[in-house]
C-alpha positions as CSV (number, residue, x, y, z in Angstrom):
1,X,1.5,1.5,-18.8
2,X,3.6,4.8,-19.3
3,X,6.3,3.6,-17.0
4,X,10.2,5.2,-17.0
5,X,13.4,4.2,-15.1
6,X,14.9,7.4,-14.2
7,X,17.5,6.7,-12.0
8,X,19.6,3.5,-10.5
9,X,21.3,3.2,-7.5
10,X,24.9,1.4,-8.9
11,X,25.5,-0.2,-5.0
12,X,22.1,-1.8,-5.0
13,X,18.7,-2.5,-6.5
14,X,17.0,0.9,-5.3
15,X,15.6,3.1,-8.4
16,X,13.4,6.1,-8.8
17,X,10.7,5.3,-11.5
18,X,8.0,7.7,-12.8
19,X,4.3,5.7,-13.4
20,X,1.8,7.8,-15.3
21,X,-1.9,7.8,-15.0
22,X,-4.8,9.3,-15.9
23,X,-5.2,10.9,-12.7
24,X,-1.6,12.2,-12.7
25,X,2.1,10.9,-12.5
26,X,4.1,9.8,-9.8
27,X,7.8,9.0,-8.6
28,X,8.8,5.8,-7.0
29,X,9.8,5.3,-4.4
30,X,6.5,5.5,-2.8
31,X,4.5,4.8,0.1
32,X,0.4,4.6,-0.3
33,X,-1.5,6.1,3.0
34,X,-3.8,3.1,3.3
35,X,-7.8,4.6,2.8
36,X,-9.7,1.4,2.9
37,X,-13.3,2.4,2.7
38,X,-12.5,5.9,0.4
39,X,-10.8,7.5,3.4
40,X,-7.6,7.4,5.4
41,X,-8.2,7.5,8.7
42,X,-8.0,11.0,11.2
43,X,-6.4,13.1,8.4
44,X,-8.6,15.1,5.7
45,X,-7.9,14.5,1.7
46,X,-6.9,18.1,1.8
47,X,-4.2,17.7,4.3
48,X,-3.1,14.0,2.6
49,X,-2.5,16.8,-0.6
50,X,-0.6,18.8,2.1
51,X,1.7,16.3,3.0
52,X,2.7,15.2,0.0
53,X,0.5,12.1,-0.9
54,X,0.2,11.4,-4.1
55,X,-1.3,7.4,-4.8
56,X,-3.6,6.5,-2.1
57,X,-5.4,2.6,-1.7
58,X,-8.5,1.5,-1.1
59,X,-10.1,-1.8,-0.6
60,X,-12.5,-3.3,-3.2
61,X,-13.7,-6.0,-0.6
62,X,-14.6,-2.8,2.1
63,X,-16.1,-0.8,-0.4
64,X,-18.8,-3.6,-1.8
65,X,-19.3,-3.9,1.8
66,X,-19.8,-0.2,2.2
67,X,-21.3,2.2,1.0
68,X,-21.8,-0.6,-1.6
69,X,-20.5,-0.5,-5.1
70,X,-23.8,1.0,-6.8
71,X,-23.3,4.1,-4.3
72,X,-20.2,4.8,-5.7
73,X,-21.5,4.2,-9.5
74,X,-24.0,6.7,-8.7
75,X,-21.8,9.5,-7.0
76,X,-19.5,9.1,-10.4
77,X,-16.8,7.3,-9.3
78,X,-14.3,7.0,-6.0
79,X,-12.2,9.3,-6.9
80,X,-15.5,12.1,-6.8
81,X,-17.3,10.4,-4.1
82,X,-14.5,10.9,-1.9
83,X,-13.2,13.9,-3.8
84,X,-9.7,12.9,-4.3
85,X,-8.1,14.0,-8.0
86,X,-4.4,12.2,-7.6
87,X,-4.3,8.7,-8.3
88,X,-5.9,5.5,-6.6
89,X,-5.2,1.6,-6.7
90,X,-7.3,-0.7,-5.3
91,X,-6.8,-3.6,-3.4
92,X,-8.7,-7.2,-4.8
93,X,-9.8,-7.9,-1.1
94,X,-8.0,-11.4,-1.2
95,X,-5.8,-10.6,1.9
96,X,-9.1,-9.6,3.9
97,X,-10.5,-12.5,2.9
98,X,-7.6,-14.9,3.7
99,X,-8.0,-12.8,7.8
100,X,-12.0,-13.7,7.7
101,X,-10.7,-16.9,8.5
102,X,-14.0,-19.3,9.3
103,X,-15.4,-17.1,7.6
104,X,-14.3,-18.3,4.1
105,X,-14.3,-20.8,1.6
106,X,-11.9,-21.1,-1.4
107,X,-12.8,-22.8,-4.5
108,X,-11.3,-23.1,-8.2
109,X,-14.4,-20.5,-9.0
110,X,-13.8,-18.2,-6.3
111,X,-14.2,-17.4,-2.7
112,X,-17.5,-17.2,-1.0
113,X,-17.3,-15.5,2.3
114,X,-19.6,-13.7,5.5
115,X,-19.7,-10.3,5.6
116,X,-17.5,-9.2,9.2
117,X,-20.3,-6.6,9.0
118,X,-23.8,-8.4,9.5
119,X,-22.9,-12.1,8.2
120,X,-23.9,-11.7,4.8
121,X,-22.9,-14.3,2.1
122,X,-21.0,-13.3,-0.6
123,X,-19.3,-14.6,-3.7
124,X,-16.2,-12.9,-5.4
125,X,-15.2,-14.5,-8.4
126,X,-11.9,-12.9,-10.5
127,X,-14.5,-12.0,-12.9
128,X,-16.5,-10.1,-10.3
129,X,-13.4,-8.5,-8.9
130,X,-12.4,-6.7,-12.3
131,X,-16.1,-5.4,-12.6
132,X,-16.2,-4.1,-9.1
133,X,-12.9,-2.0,-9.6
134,X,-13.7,-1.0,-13.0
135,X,-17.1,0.6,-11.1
136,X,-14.9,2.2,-8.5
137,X,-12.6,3.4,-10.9
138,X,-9.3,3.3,-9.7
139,X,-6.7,3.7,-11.9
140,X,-4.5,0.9,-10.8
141,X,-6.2,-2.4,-10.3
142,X,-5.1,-6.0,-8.5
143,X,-5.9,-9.2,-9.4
144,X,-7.3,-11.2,-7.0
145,X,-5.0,-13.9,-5.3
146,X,-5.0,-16.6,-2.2
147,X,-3.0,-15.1,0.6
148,X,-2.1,-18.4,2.7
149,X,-1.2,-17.6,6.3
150,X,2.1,-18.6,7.4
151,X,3.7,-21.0,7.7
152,X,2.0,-22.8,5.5
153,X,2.9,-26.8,3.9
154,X,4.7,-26.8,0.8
155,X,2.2,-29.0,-0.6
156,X,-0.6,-26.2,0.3
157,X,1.8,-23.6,-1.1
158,X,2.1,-24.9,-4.8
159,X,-1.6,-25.6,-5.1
160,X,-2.4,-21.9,-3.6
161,X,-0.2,-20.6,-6.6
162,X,-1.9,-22.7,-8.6
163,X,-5.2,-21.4,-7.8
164,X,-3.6,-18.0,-7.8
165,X,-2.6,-17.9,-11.4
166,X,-5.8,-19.4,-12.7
167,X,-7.5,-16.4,-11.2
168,X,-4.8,-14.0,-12.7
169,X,-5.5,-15.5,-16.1
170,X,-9.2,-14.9,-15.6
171,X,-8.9,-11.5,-14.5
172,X,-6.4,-10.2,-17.5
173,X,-9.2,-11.7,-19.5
174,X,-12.1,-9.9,-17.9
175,X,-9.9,-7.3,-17.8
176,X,-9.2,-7.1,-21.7
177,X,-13.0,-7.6,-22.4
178,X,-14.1,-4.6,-20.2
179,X,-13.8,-1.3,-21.1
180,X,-12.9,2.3,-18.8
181,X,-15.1,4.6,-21.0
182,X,-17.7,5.3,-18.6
183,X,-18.8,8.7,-17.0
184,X,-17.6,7.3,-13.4
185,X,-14.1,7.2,-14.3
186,X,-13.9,10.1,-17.0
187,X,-15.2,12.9,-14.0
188,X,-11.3,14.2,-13.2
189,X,-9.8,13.0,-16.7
190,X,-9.1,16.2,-18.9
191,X,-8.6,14.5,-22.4
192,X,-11.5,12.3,-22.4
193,X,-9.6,9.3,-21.7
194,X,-9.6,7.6,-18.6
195,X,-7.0,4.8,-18.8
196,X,-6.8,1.6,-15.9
197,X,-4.2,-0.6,-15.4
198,X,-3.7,-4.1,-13.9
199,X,-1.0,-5.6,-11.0
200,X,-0.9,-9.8,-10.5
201,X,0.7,-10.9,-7.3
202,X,3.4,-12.7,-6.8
203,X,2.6,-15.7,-4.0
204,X,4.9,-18.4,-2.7
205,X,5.0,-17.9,0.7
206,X,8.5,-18.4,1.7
207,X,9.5,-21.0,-0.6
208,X,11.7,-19.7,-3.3
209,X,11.2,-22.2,-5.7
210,X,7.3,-21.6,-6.0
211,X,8.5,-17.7,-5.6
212,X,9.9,-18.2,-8.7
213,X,7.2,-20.5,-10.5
214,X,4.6,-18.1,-9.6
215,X,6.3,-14.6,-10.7
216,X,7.6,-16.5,-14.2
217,X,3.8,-17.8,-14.6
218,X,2.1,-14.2,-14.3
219,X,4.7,-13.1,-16.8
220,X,3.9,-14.9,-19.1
221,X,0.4,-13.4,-19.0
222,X,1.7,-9.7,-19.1
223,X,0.4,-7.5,-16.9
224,X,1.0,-3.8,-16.2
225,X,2.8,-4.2,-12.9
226,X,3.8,-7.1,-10.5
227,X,3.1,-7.0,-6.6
228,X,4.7,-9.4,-3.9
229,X,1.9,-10.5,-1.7
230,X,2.1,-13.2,1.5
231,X,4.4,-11.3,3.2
232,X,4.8,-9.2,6.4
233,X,2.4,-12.3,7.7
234,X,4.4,-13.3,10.8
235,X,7.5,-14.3,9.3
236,X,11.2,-12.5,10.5
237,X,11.9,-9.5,8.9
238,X,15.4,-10.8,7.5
239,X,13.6,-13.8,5.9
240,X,11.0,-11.6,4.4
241,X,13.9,-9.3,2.7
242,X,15.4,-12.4,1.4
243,X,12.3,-13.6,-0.1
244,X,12.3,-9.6,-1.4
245,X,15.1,-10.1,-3.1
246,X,14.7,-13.4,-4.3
247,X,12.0,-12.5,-5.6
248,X,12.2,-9.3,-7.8
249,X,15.4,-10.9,-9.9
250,X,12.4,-12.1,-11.8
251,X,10.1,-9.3,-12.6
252,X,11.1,-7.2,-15.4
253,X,12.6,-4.0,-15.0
254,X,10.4,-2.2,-17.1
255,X,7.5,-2.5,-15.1
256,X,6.4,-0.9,-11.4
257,X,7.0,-3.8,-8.1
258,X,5.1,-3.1,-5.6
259,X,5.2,-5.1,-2.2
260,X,2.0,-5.2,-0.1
261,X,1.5,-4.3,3.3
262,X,5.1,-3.2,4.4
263,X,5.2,-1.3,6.5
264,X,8.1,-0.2,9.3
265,X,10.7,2.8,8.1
266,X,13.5,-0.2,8.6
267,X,11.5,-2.4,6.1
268,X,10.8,0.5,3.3
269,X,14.2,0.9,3.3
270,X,15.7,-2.3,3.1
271,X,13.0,-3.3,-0.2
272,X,13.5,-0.3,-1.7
273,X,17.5,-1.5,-1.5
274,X,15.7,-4.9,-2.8
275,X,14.4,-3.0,-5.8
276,X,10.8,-2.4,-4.5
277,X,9.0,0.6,-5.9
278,X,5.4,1.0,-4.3
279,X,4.8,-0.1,-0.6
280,X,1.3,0.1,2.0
281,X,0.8,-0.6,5.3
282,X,-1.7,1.1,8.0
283,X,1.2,1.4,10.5
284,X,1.8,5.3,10.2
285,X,-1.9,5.5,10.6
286,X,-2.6,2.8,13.3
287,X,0.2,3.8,15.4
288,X,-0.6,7.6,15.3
289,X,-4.3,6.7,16.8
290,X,-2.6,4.5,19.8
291,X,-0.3,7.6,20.9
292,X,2.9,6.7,19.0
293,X,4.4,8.9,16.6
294,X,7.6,8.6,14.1
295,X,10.2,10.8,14.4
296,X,13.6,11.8,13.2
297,X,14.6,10.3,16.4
298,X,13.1,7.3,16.6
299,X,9.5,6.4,17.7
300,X,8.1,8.5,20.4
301,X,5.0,7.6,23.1
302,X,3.1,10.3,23.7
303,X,1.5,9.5,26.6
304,X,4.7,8.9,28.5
305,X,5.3,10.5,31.6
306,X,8.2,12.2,31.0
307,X,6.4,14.0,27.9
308,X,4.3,16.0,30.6
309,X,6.2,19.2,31.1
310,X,8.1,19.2,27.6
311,X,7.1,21.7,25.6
312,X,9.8,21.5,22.8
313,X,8.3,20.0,19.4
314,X,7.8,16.2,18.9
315,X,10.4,16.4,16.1
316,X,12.0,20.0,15.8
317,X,13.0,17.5,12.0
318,X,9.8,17.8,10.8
319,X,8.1,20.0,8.3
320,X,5.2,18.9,9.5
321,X,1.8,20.8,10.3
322,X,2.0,19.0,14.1
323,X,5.7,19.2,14.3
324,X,5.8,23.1,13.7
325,X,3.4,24.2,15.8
326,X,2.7,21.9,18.9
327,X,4.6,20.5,21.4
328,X,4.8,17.3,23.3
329,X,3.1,17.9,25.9
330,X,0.3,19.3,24.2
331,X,0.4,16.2,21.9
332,X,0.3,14.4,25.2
333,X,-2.7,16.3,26.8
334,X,-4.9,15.3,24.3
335,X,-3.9,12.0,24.0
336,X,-4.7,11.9,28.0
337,X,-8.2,13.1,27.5
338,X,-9.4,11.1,24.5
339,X,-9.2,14.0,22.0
340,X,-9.7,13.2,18.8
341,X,-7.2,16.2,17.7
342,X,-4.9,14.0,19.0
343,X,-5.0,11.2,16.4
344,X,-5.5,13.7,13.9
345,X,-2.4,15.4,14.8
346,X,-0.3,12.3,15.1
347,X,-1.5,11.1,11.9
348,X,-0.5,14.1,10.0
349,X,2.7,14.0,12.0
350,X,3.6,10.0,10.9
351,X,2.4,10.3,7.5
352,X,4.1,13.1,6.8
353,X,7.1,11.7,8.1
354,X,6.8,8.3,5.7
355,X,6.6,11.1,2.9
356,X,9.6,12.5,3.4
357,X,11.6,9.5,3.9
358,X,10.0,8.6,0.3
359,X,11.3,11.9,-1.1
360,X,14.8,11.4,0.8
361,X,15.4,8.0,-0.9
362,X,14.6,9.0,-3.8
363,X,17.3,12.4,-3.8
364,X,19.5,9.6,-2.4
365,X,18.9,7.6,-5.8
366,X,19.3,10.0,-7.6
367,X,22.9,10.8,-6.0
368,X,23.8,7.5,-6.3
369,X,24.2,7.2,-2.4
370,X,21.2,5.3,-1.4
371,X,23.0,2.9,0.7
372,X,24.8,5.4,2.9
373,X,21.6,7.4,3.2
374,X,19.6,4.4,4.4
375,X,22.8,3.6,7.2
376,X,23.1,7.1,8.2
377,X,18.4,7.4,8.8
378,X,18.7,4.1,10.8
379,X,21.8,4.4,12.9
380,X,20.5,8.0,13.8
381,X,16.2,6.2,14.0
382,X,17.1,3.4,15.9
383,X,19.3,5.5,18.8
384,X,16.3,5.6,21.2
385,X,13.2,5.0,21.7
386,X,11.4,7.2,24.1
């Protein structure tokens, strides 16, 4: 992987990296708008451009699911069935699986599974996984992994990383044996080369002895990038830094850290402090459809009250689409009525925001002043929530 280090922070662990693909370069830090079945929710590709997005995720386990992986062979690939020319990385699907719950069984050859959908049987095997992504294209791949809810026994802990790594060495395997040449993932690629990469995930739960087993086992097997996984599960958010930073003393520097699902402004900033590069989470998303938007203010309600008569913008901050040319109370009318405007509106408004505070840390970086920019954005986030 064509990865650089271009700049360190020299009070913490924060650093802006550049990751090239073949369907364009970008800068860490960086925060994935989460598109789970080849879109992200009430906001057009168009407008995700707009705003500044520039990785986006999907979910391999969604997409078999639907439209099904031989619609998106035939329509050439994700990124021209959904028409999206930046780059993509794909979830494995293990973390759905892990949530189906009774829905699931786990085995040393894979993980069988119902279909939320219609009750289907399935069978994913890491084999499998590599195939499906290598059909949908994406230019950043995950292995898949056992994501053990939490808490969770030692005991059951060190077998899960077990299992975990087995299925890592399988997939760098398939991986290797596999081949990106065709037509599906060449449509966008100028030179003729379309090049994927794959992340293995870090599991442990919270136990930073398996933390460690697990992260020095998957190095051994040299992959392109390393993700934390089992986290943002239910455990408190200082314990989940401390795994953070426990945990990425052992990845190499050389090579992109992503953590997976994260998730509130207070928690991208704190990893990134940690070290983290790439983050996702469907809370910007999520929380703009249920009314509540991020602001340079804090978070705001929409369908408050006291929003009724204000016609000021929701964040006169913002740079925003929504922020520069609708008010509150507008914002608030249409979350009254049931508009659909209204989510899309709030979406652009949230995402947008989770942008910028991507581009903000990384000038901060850059100026070797990360820590008093992340103090400063909290104190000034975290004054009131309205």
């Amino acid at each position: 992987m064509d990865f650089k280090v271009l700049s360190t922070d020299s009070k913490s662990k924060a650093r802006v990296c550049e990751v090239v693909t073949s369907h364009g370069a970008f800068q860490t830090p960086i925060f994935m708008p989460v598109g789970t079945i080849g879109t992200v929710k009430a906001i057009e590709q168009r407008e995700l451009e707009e705003i500044g997005a520039e990785l986006i995720l999907g979910n391999t386990y969604h997409l078999y699911l639907r439209p099904g992986i031989d619609v998106i062979e035939q329509a050439g690939g994700l990124h021209k069935f959904m028409s999206w020319n930046k780059p993509l990385l794909t979830d494995s699907g293990g973390f759905q699986i892990f949530s189906l719950s009774g829905l699931r069984k786990i085995s040393d050859e894979g993980a069988e599974f119902k279909s939320h959908i219609d009750g289907s049987s399935h069978f994913f095997t890491p084999e499998k996984i590599i195939q499906l992504q290598r059909s949908i294209g994406s230019d950043i791949m995950m292995v898949l992994d056992e994501c053990l809810e939490n808490p969770s026994s030692y005991s059951d802990v060190e077998k899960s990383i077990k299992l975990t790594s087995r299925w890592a060495k399988r997939c760098k395997t398939e991986f290797e044996n596999t081949s990106e040449s065709s037509e599906a993932r060449l449509h966008f690629v100028s030179d003729g080369q379309a090049k994927q990469f794959l992340f293995a995930v870090v599991q442990g739960s919270t136990y930073k002895e398996l933390r460690k087993i697990s992260a020095e086992d998957l190095l051994e097997m040299n992959f392109d990038g390393y993700a934390i996984g089992g986290l943002a599960v239910g455990e408190e958010n200082e314990i989940m830094y401390d795994i953070t930073e426990h945990t990425t003393q052992f990845l190499p520097i050389d090579k992109p850290r992503y953590l997976m699902g994260v998730g509130t402004p207070e928690d991208l900033l704190n990893c990134i402090e940690r070290g983290i590069d790439m983050f996702d989470c469907v809370m910007p998303t999520r929380n703009a459809r249920n009314a509540t938007v991020f602001t340079s203010r804090g978070k705001v309600r929409l369908r408050n009250l006291e929003h009724k008569f204000n016609f000021d913008s929701v964040d006169e901050e913002s740079d925003s689409y929504t922020a520069k040319n609708f008010s509150l109370s507008y914002l608030r009318h249409l979350f009254m009525c049931n508009e659909i405007l209204g989510s899309q509106l709030a979406t652009i408004l949230n995402l947008r925001f989770y942008m910028k505070l991507m581009e903000d840390s990384k000038e901060a970086i850059k100026q070797n002043r990360f820590i008093e920019f992340k103090n400063s954005f909290l104190q000034k986030f975290n004054s009131k929530i309205n």
